[in-house]
C-alpha positions, -999 to +999 in steps of 0.1 A: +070+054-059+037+055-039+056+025-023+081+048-007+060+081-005+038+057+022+068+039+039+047+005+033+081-012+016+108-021+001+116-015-039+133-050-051+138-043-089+158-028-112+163+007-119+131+024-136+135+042-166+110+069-159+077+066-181+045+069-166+020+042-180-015+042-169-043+012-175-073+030-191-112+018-176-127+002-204-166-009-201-171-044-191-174-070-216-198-097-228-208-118-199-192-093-175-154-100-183-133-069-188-094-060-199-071-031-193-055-020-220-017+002-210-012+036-222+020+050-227+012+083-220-006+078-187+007+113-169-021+129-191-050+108-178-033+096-142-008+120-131+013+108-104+026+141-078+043+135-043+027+145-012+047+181-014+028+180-050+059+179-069+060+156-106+081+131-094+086+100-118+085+112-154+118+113-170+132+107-134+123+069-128+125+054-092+156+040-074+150+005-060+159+003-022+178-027-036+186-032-071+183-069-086+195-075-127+165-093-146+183-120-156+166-137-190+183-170-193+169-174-154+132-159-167+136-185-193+141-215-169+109-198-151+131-188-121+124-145-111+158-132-099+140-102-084+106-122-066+136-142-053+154-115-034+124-099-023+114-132-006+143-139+009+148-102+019+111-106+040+123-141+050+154-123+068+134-094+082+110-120+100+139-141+111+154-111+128+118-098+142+124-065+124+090-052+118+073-049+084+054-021+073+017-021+080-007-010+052 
């Protein structure tokens, strides 16, 4: 969603179902190697609001600008339906000179 709320992309994936995860900051490991470990209720410790300051992915999820299935049998042959239309999706906007978003 930050994606949208900063026009710096497109949303190639499928349809979100709406929980807000968050990765919790652990200390750093033994010789300075370190892990994440994801919450499932991150909206207590990472809330997420919109720029108006309105809750705006919990129980609501987020709308791809253009939805591609996850397709397993492809996953399993190591192919990624959705990195594949997002490529090809940037492959057509720089063939056609449309400008991409500037972070």
């Amino acid at each position: 969603m930050i994606i949208r709320h900063a026009g710096s992309g497109l949303i190639v994936a499928l349809f979100a179902c709406g929980l807000v995860a968050a990765q919790d900051n652990a200390p750093l490991l033994l010789r300075g190697g370190a892990r994440r470990l994801t919450t499932a209720e991150g909206h207590e410790s990472a809330p997420f609001f919109s720029p108006d300051g309105s809750w705006d992915v919990q129980n609501r999820g987020v709308a791809p600008d253009i939805e591609v299935e996850l397709d397993p049998a492809a996953w399993r042959r190591g192919g990624d339906p959705q990195l594949e239309r997002a490529v090809g999706v940037v492959s057509c906007l720089l063939v056609l000179q449309i400008p991409l978003p500037v972070v």
